[in-house]
N, CA, C and O of each residue as an XYZ file, in Angstrom:
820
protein
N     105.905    104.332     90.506
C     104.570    104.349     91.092
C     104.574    105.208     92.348
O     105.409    104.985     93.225
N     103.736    106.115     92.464
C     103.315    107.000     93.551
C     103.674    105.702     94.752
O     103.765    104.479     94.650
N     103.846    106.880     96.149
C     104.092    105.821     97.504
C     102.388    105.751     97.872
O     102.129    104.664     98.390
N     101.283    106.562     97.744
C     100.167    106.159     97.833
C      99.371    106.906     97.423
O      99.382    108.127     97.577
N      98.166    105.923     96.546
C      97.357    106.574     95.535
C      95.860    106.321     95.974
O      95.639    105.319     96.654
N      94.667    107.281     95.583
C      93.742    107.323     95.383
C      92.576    106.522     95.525
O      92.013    106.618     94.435
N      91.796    105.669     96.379
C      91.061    104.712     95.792
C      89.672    105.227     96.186
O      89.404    105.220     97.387
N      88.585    105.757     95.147
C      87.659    106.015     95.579
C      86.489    104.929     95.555
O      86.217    104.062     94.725
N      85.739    105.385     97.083
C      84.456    104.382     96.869
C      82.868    105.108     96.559
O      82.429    106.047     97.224
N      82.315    104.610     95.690
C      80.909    105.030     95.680
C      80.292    105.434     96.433
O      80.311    104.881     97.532
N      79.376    106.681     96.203
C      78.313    106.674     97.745
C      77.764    105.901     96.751
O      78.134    105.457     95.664
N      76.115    105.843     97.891
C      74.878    104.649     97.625
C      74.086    104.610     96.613
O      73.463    103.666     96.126
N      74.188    106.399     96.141
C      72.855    106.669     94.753
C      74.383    107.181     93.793
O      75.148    108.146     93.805
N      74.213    105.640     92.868
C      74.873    105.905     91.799
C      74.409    106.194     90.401
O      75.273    106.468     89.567
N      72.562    106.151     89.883
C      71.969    106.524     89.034
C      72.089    108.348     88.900
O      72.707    109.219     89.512
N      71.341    108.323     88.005
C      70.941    109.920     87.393
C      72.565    111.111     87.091
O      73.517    110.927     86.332
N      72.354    111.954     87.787
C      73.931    112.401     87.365
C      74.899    111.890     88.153
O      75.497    112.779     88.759
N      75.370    110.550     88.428
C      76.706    110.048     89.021
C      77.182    109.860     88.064
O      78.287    110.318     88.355
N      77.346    109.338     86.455
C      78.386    109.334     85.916
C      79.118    110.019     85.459
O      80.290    109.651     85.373
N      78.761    111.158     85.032
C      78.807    112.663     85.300
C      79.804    113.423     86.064
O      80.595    114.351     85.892
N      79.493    112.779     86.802
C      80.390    113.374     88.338
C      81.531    112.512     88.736
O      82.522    112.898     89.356
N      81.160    110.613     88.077
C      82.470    110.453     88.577
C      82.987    110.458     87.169
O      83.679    109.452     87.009
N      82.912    111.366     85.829
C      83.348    111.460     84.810
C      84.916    112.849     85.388
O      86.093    113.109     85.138
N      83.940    113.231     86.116
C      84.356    114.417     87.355
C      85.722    114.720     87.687
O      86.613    115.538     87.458
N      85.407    113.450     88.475
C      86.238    112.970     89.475
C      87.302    112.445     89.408
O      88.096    112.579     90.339
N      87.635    111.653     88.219
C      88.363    110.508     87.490
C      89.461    111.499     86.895
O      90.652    111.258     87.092
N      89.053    112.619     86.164
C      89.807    114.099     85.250
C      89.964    114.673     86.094
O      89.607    115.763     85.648
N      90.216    114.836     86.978
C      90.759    115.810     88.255
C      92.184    115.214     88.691
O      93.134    115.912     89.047
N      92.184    114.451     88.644
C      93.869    114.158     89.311
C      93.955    112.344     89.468
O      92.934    111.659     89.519
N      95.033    111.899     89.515
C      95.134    110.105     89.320
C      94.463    109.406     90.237
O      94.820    109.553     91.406
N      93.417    108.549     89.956
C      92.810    107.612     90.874
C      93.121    105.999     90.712
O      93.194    105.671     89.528
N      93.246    105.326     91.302
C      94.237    104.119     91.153
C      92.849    102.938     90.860
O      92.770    102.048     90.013
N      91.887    103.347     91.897
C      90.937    102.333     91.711
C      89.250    103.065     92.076
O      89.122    104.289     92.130
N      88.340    102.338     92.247
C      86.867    102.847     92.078
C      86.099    101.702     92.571
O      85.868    100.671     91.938
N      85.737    101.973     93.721
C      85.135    100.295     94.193
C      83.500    100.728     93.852
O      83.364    101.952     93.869
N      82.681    100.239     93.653
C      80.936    100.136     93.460
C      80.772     99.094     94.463
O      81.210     97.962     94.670
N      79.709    100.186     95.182
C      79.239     99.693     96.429
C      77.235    100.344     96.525
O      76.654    101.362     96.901
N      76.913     99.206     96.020
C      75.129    100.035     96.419
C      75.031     98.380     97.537
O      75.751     97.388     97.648
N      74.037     98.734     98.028
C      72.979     97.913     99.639
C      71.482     97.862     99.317
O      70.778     98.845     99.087
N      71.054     96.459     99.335
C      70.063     95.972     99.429
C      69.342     96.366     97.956
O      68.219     96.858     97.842
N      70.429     95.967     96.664
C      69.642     96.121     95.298
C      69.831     94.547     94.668
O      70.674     93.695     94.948
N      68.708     94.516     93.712
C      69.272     92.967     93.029
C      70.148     92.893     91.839
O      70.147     93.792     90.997
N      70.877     91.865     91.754
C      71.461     91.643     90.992
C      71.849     92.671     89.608
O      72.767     93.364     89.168
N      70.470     92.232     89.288
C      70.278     92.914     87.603
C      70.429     94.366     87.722
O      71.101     94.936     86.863
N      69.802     95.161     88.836
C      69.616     96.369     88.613
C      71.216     97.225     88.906
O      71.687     98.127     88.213
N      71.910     96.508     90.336
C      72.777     97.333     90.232
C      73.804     96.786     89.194
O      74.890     97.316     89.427
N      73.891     95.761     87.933
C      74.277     95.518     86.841
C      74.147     96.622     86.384
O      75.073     97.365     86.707
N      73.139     97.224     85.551
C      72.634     98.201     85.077
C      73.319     99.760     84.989
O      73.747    100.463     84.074
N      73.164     99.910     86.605
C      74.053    101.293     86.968
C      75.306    100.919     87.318
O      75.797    101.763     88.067
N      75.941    100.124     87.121
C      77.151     99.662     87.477
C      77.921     99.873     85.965
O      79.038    100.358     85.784
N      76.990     99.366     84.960
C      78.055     99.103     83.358
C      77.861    100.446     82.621
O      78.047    100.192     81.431
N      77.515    102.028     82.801
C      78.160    102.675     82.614
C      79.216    103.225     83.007
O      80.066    103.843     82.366
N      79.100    102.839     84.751
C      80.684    103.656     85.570
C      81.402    102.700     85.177
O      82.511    103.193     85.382
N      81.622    101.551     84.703
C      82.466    100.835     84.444
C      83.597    100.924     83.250
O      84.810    100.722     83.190
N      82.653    101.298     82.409
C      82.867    102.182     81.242
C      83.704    103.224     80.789
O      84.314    103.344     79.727
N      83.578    104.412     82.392
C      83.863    105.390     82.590
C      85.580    105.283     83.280
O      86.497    106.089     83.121
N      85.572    104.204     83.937
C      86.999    103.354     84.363
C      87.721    102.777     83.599
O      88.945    102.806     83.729
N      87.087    102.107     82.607
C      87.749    101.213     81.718
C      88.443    102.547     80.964
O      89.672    102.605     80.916
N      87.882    103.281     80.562
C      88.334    104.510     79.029
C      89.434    105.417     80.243
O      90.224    106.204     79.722
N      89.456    105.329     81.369
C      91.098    105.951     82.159
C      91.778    105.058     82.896
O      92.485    105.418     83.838
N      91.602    103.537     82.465
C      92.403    102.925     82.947
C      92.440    102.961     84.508
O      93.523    103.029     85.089
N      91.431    102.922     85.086
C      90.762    103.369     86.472
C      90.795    101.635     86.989
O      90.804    100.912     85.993
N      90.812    100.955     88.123
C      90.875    100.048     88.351
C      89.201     99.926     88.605
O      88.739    100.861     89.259
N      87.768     98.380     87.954
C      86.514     98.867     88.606
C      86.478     97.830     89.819
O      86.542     96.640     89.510
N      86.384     98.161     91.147
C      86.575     97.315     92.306
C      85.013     97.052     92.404
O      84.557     98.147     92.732
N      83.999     96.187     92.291
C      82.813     95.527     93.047
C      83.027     95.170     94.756
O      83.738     94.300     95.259
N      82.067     96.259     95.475
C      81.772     95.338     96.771
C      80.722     94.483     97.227
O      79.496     94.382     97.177
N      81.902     93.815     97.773
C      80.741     93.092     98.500
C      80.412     91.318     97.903
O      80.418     90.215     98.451
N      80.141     91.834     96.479
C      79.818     90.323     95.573
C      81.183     90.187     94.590
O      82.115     90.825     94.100
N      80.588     88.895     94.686
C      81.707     87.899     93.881
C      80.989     87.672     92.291
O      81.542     87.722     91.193
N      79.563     87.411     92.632
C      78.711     87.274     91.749
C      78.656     88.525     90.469
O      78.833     88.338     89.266
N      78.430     89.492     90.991
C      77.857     90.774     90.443
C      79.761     91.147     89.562
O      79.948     91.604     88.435
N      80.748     90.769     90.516
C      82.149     91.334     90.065
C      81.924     90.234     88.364
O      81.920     90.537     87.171
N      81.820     89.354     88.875
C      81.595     88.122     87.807
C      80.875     88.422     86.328
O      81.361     88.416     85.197
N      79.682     88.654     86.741
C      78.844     89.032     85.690
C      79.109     90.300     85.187
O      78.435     90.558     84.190
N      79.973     91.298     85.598
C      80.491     92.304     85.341
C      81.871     92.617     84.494
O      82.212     93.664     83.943
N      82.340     91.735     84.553
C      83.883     91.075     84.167
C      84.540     92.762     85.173
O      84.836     93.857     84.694
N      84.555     92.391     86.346
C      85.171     93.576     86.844
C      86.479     93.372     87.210
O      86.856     92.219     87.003
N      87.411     94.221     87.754
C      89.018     94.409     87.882
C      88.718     93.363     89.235
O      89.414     92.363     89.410
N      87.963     93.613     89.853
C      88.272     92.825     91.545
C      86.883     92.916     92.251
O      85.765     93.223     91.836
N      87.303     92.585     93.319
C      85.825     92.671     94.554
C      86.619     92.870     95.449
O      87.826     92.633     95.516
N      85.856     93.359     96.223
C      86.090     93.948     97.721
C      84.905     92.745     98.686
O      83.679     92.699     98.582
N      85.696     91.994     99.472
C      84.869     91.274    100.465
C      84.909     91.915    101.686
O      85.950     92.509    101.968
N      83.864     91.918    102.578
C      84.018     91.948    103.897
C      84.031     90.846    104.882
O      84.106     89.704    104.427
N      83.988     90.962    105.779
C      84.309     89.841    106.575
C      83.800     88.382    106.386
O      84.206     87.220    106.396
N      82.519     89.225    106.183
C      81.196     88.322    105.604
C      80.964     87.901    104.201
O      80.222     86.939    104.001
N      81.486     88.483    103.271
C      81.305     88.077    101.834
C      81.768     87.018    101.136
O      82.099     87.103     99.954
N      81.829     85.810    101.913
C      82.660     85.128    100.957
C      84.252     84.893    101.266
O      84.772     85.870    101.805
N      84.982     83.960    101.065
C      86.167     83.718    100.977
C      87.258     84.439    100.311
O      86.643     85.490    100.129
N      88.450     84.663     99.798
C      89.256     84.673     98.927
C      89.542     83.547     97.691
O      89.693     83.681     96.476
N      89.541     82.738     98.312
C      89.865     81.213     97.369
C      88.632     81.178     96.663
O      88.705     81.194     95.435
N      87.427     81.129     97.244
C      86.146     81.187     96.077
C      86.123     82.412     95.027
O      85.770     82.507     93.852
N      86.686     83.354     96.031
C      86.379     84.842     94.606
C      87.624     84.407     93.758
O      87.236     84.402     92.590
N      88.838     84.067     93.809
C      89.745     83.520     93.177
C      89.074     82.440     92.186
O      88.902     82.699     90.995
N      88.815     81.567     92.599
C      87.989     80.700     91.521
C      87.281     81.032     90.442
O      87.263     80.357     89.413
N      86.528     82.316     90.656
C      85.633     82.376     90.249
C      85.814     83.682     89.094
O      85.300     83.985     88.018
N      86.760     84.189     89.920
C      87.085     85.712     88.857
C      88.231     85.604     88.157
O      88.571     86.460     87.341
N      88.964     84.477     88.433
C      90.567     83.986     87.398
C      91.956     84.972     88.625
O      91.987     85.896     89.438
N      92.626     84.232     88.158
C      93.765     84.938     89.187
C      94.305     86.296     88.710
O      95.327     86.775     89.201
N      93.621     86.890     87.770
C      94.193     88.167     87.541
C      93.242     89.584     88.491
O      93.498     90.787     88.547
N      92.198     88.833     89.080
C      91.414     89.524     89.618
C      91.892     90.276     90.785
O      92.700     89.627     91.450
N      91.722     91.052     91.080
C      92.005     92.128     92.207
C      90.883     91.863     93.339
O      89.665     92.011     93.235
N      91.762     91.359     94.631
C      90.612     91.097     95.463
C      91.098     91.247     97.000
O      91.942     90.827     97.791
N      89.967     92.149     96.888
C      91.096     92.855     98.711
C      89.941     92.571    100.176
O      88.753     92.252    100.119
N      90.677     92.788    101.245
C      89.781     92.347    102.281
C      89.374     93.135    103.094
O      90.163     94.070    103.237
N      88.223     93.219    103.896
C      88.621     94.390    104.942
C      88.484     93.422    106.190
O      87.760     92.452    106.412
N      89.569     94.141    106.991
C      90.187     93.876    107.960
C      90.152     94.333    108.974
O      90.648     93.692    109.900
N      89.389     95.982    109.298
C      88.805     96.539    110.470
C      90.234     96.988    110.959
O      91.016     97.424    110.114
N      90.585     96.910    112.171
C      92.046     97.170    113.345
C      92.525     95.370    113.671
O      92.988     95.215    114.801
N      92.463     94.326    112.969
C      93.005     93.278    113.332
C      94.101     92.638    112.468
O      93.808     92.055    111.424
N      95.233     92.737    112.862
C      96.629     92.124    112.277
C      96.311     90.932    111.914
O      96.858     90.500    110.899
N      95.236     89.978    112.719
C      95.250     88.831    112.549
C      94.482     88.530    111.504
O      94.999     87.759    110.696
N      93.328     88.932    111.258
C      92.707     89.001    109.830
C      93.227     89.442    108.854
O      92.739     89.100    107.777
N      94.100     90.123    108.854
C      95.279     91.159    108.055
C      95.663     89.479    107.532
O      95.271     88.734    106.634
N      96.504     89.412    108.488
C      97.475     88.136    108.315
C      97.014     86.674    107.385
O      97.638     86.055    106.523
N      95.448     86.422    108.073
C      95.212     85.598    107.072
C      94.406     85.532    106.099
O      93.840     84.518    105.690
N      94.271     87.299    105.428
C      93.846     87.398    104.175
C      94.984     87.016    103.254
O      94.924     86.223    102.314
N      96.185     87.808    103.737
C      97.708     87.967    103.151
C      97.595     86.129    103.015
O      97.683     85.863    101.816
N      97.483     85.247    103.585
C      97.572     84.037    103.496
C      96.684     83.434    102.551
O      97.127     82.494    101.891
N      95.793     83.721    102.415
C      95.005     83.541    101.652
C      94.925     83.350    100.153
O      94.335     82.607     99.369
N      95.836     84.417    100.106
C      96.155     85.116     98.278
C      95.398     86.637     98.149
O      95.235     87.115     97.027
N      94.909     87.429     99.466
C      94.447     88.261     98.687
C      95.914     89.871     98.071
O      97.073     90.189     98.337
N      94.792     90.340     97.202
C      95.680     91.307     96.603
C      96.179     92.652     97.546
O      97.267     93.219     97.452
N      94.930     93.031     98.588
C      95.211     93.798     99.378
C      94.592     93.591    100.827
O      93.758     92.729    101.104
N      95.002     94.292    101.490
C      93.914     93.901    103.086
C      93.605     95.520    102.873
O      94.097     96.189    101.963
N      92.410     96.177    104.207
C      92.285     97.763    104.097
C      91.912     97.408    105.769
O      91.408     96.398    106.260
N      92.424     98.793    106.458
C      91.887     98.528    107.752
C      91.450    100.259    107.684
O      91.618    101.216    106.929
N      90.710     99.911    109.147
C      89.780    101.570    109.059
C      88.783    100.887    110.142
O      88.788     99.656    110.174
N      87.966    101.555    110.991
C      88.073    103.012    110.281
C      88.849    104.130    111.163
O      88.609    104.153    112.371
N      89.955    105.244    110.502
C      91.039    105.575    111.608
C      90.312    106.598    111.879
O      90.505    106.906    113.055
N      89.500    107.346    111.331
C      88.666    108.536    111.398
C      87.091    108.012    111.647
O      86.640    106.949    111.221
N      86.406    108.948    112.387
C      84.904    108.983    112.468
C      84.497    109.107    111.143
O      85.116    110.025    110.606
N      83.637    108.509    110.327
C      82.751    108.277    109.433
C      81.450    109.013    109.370
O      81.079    109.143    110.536
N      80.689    109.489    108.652
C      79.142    109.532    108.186
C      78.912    108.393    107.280
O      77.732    108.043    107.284
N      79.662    107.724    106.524
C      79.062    107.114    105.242
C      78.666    105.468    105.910
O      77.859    104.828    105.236
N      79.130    104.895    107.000
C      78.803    103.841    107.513
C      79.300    103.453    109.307
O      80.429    103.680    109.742
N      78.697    103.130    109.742
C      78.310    102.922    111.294
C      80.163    102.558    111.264
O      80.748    102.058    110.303
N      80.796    102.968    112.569
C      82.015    102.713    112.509
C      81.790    101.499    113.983
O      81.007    101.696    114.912
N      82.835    100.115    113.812
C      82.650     99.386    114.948
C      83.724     99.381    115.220
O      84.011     99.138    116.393
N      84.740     99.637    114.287
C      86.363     98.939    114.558
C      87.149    100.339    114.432
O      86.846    101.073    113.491
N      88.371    100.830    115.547
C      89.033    102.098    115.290
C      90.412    101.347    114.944
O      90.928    100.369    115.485
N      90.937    102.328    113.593
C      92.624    101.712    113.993
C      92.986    102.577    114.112
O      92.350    103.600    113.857
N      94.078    102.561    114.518
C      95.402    103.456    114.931
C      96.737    103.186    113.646
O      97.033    102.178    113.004
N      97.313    104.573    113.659
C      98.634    104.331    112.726
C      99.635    103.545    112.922
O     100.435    103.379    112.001
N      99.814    102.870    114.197
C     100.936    102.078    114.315
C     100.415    100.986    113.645
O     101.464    100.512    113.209
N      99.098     99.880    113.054
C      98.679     99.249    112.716
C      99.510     99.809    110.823
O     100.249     99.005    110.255
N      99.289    100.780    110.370
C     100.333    101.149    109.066
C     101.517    100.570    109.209
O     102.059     99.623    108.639
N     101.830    101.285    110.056
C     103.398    100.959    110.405
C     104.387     99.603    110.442
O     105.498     99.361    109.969
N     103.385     98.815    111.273
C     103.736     97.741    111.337
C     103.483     96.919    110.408
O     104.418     96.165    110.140
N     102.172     96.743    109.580
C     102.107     96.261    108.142
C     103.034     96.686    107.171
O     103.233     95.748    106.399
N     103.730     97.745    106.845
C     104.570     98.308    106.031
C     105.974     97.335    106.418
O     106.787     96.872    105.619
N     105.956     97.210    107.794
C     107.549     96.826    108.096
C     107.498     95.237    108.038
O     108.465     94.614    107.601
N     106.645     94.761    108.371
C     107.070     93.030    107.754
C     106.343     92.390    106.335
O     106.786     91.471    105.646
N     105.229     93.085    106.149
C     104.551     93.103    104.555
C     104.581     93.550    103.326
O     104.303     94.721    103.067
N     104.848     92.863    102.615
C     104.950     93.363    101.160
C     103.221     93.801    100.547
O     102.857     94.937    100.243
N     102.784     93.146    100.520
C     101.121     92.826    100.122
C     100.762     94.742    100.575
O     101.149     95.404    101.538
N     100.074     95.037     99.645
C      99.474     97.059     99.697
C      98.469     96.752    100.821
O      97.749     95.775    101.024
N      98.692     98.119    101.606
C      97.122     98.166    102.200
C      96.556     99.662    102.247
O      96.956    100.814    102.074
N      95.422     98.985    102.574
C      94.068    100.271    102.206
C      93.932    101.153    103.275
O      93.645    100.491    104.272
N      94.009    102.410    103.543
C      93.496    102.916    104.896
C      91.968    103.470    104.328
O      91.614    104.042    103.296
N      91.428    103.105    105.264
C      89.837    103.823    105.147
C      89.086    104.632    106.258
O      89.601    104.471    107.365
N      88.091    105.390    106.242
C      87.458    105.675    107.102
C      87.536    107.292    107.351
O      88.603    107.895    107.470
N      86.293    107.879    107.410
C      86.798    109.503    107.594
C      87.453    110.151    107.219
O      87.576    111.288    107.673
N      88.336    109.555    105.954
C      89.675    110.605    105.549
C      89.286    111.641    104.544
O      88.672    111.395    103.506
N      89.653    112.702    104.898
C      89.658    114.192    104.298
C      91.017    114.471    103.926
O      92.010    114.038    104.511
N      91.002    115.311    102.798
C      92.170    116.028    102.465
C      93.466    116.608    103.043
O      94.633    116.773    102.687
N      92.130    116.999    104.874
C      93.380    117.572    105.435
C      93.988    116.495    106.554
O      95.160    116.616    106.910
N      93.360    115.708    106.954
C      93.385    114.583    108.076
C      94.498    113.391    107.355
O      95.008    112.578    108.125
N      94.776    113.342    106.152
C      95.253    112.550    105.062
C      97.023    112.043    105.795
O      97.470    110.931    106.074
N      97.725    113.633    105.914
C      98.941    113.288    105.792
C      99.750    112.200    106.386
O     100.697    111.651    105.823
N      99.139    111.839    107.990
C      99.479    111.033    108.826
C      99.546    109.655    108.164
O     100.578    108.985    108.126
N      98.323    109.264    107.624
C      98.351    107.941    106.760
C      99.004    107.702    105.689
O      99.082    106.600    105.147
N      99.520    108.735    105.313
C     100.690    108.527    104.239
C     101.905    108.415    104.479
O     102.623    107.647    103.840
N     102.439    109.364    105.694
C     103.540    108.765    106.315
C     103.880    107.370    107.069
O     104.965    106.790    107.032
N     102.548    106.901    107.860
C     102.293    105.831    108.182
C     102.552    104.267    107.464
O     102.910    103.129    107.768
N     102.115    105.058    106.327
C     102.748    103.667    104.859
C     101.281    103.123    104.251
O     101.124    101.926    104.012
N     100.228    104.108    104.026
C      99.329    103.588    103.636
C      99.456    103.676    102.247
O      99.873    104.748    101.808
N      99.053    102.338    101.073
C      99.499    102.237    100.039
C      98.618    102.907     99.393
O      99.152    103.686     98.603
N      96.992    102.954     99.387
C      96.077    103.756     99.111
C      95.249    104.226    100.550
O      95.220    103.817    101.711
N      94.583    105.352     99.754
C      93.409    105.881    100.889
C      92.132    105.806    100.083
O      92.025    106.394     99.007
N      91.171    105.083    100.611
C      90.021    104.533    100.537
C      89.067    106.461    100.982
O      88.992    107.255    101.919
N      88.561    106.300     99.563
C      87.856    107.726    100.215
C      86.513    108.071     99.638
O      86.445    108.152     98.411
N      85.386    108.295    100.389
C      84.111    108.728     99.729
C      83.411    109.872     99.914
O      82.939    110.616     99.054
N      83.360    110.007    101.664
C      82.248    111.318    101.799
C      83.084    112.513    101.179
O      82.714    113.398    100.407
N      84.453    112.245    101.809
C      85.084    113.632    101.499
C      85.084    114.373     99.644
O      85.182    115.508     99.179
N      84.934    113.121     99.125
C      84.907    113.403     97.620
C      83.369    113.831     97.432
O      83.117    115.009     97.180
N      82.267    112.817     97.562
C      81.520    112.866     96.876
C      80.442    113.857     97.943
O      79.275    113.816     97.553
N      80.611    114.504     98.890
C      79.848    115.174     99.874
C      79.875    116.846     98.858
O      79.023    117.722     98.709
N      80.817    116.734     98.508
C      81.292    118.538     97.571
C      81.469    118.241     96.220
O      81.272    117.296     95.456
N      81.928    119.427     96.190
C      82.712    119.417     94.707
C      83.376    118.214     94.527
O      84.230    118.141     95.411
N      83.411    116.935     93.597
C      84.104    116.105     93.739
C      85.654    116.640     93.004
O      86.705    116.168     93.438
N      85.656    117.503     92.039
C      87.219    117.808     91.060
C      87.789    118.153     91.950
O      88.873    117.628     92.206
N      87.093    119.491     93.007
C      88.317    120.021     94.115
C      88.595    118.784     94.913
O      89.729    118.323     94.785
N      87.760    118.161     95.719
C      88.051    117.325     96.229
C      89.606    116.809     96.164
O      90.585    116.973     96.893
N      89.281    115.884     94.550
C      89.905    114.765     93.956
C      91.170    115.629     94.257
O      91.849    115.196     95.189
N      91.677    116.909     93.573
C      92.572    117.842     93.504
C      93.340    118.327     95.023
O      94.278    119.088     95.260
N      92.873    117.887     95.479
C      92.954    118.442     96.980
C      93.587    117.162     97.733
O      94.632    117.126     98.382
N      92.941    116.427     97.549
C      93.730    114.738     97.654
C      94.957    114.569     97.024
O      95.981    114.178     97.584
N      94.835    114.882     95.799
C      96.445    114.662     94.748
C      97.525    115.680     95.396
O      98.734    115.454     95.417
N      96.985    116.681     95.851
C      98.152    117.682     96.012
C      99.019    116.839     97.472
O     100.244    116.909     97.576
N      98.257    116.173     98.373
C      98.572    115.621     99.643
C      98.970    114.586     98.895
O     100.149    114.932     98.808
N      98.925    113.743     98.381
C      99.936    112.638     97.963
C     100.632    112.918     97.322
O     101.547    112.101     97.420
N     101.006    114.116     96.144
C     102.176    113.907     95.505
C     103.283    114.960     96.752
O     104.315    115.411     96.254
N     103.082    115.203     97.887
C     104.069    115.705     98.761
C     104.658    114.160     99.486
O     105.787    113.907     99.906
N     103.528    113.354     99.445
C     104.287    112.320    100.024
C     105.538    111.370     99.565
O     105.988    110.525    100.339
């Protein structure tokens, strides 16, 4: 297994040509996982645009990550959910999605939330954001020694997120980030170069 792979997240408008694109994206070079993330839709609808990209994951063996809900991962039969601070527990999304579910936390710059997701049972923690963002208001900065030090007493993967570009990348890979959590940089352009441009920086790592 690669030392760190791919995890892309949705932008917000995933109808009309997004599957398309992340048909794209997916054939461009190895992506480990694919979180779906839309804001302020109901239930049913982002069901809807959710079960073709799902589709599109399932046929490359793409991991499909749901944020945010436990519910929607549920009714989806999805790979995992992504909670935030606010979403819900671990032990309830555990309940609820069977223990094979993939269910990671975000954790912002705090070891200590780190610590008691890892306690928890979850599958991954992600901290971020280490870079300035466009895709969401940044409150929390981490720093690479926060890698570092998760790598050296933790087994459990973690996520780096936030601002990462192709070229800004390398540091977090040396750092010990298990994946890089990535959206504008993909889905702002070309997503194939993108994706391609990403792979070439991890398979040096």
């Amino acid at each position: 297994m690669p030392d760190c792979q791919l995890y892309l997240i949705s932008p917000l408008e995933v109808g009309g040509a997004f599957p398309g694109r992340l048909e794209r994206a997916l054939d461009a070079g190895p992506v480990a996982a694919f979180q779906f993330r839309v804001k302020d839709m109901d239930e049913h609808r982002a069901a809807e645009l959710a079960e073709p990209l799902l589709r599109i994951c399932a046929e490359r063996d793409v991991a499909f990550i749901v944020n945010d809900s436990i519910s929607l991962a549920k009714r989806l039969n999805a790979d995992g959910v992504h909670l935030g601070q606010q979403d819900g527990d671990v032990a309830e999304a555990r309940e609820r999605l069977g223990r094979d579910a993939q269910i990671g936390v975000t954790c912002h710059a705090s070891r200590h939330l780190a610590m008691l997701a890892g306690e928890q049972g979850a599958d991954y923690v992600a901290f971020g954001a280490f870079f300035p963002t466009t895709t969401k208001e940044v409150e929390h900065r981490a720093e690479l020694d926060l890698l570092e030090w998760w790598q050296t007493y933790f087994e459990l993967p973690c996520v780096a997120i936030g601002g990462i570009t192709p070229d800004n990348c390398p540091p977090l890979i040396e750092a010990g980030a298990d994946f890089l959590a990535v959206s504008g940089a993909v889905w702002n352009g070309d997503e194939a170069e993108a994706v391609k441009a990403f792979s070439r920086q991890l398979s040096r790592g």
